[in-house]
C-alpha positions in Angstrom: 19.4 14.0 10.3 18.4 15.0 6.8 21.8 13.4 5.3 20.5 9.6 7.1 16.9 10.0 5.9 18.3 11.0 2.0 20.7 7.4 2.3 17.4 5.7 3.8 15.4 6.7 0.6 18.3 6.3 -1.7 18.7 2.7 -0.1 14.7 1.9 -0.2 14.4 3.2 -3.7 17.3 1.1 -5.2 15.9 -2.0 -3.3 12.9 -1.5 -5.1 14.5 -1.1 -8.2 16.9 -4.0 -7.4 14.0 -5.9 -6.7 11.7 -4.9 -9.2 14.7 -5.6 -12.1 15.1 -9.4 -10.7 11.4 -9.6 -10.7 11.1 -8.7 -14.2 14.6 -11.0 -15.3 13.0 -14.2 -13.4 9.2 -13.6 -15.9 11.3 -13.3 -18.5 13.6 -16.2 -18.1 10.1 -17.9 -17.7 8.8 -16.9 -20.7 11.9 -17.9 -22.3 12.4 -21.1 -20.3 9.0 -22.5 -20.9 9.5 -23.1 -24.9 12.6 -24.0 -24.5 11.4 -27.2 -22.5 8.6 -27.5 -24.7 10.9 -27.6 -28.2 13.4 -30.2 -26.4 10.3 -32.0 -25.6 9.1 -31.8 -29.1 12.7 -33.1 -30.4 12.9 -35.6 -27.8 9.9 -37.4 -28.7 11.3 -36.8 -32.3 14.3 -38.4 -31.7 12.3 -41.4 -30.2 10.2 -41.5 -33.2 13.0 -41.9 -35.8 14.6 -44.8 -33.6 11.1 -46.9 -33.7 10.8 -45.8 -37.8 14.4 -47.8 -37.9 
């Protein structure tokens, strides 16, 4: 009995941390992701800009 409880904690314990670490990798792909989109916005319109200037 005690062996089946020690794998059920040691299973519940790395779930958390399993799910904890993608929880943390997804905010920081956010963070990243978000100016990113902005700066390829910014060049975008930049881009647009130097074809009208032509």
């Amino acid at each position: 009995m005690q062996q089946t409880w020690d794998t059920f904690l040691l299973k519940k314990v790395s779930f958390f941390i399993l799910d904890f670490i993608f929880w943390s990798l997804a905010n920081m792909w956010h963070a990243i992701e978000v100016p990113i989109e902005l700066f390829l916005r910014k060049r975008k319109k930049w881009s647009i800009k130097r074809k009208s200037s032509i």
